[in-house]
C-alpha positions as CSV (number, residue, x, y, z in Angstrom):
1,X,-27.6,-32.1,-50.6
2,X,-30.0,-34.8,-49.1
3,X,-28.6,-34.2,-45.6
4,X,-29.6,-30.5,-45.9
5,X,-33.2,-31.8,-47.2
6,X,-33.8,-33.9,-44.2
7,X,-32.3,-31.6,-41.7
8,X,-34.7,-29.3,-43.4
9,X,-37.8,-31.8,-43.1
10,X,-36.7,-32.2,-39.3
11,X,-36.1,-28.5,-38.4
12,X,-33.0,-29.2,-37.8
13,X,-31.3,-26.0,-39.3
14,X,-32.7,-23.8,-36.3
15,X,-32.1,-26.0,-33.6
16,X,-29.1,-24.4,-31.3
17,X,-25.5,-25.2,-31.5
18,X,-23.6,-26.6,-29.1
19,X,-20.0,-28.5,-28.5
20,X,-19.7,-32.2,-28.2
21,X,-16.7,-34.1,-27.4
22,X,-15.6,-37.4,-29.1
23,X,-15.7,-40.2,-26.5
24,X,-14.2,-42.9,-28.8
25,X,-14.2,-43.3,-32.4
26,X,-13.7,-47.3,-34.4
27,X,-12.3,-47.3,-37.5
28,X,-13.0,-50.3,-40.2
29,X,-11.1,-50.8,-42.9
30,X,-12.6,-51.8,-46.2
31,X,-13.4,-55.1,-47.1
32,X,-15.1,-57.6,-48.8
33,X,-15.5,-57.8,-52.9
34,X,-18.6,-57.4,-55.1
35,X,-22.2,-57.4,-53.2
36,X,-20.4,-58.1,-49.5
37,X,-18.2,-54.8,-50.1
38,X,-17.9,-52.9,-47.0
39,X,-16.3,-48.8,-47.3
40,X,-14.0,-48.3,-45.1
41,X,-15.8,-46.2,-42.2
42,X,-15.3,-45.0,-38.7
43,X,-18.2,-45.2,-36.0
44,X,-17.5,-42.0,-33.7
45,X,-19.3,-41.6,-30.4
46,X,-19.8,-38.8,-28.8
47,X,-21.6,-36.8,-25.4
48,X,-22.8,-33.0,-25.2
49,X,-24.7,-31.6,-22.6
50,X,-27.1,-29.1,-23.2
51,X,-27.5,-26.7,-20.0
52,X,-30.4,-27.8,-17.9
53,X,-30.8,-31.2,-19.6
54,X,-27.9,-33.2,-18.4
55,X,-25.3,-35.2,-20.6
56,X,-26.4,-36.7,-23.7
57,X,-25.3,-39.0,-25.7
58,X,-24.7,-40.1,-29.9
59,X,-23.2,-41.4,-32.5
60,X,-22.4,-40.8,-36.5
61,X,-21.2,-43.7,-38.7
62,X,-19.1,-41.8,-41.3
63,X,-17.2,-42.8,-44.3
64,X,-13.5,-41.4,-45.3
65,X,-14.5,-38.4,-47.0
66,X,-16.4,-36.9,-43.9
67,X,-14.1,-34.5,-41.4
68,X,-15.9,-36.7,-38.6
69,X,-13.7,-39.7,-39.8
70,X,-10.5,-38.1,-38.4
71,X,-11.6,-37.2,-35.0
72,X,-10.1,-38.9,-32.1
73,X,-10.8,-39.7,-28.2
74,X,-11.2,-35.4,-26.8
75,X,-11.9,-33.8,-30.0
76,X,-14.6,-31.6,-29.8
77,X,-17.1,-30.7,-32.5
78,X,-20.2,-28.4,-33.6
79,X,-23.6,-29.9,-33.1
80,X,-27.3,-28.8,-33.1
81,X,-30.0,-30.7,-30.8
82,X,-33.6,-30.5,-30.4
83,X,-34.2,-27.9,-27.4
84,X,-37.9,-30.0,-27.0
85,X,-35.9,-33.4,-27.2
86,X,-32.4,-33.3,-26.4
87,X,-31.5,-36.5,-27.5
88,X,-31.9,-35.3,-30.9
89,X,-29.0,-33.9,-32.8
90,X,-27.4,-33.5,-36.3
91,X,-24.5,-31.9,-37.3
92,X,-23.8,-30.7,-40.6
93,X,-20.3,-32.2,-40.7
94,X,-22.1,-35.7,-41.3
95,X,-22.5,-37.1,-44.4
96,X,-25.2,-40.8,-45.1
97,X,-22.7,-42.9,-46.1
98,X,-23.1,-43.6,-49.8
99,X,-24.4,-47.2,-49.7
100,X,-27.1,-45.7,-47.3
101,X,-28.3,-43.7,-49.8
102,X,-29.4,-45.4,-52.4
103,X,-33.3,-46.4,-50.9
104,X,-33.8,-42.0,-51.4
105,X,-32.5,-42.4,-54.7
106,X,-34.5,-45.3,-55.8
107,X,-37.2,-43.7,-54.5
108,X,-36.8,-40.1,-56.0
109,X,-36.6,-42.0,-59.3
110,X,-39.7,-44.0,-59.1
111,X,-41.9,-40.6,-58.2
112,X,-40.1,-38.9,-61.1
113,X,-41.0,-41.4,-63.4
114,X,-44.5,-41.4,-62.1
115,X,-44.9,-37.8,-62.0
116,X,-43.3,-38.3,-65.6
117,X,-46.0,-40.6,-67.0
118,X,-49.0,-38.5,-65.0
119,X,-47.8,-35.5,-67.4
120,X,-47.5,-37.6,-71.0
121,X,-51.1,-38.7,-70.3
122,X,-52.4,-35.5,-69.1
123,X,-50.6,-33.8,-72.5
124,X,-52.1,-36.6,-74.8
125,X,-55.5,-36.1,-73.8
């Protein structure tokens, strides 16, 4: 849901497709305990190379529970880049990972409050 937001925000969801291929992809276990808890995760790099623009580069840190976490060394995927900036992609097969998100969270949760408080005063009045 908050990647479809922000790929909104960015455009994103009219950019045009195209393949990439997965030059490596790290995997790290999970480790740690408490507030130094790592997930396990899997860095997986990538190049595409949009016609007239010449070979691009990128790279998704994903969790487990995204289908980039699998891919290996050749495996080819869906993207979408920015025709105006090429370097610019997104994919909708990437996930934030979880402990990423919490900063939109906390946010979303303060302006609710606000917007919250805004509407008790404005009723009382």
């Amino acid at each position: 849901m908050l990647e479809e937001l922000l790929a909104k925000l960015r455009g994103a969801d009219k950019w045009p497709e195209i393949i990439a291929t997965v030059t490596s992809a790290s995997r790290q276990l999970a480790r740690g305990k408490g507030k130094s808890y790592r997930r396990e995760s899997c860095d997986v790099h990538f190049r595409y190379a949009p016609s007239n623009c010449g070979n691009q580069i990128g790279r998704f840190k994903v969790d487990f529970g995204s289908s980039l976490y699998h891919l290996e060394a050749d495996d080819n995927f869906k993207i979408q880049f920015d025709p105006r900036r090429p370097s610019r992609y997104h994919s909708n097969a990437y996930r934030i990972p979880l402990e990423a998100k919490w900063p939109f969270f906390l946010l979303a949760s303060f302006v609710g409050i606000v917007i919250l408080c805004w509407a008790l005063v404005g009723l009382s009045h």
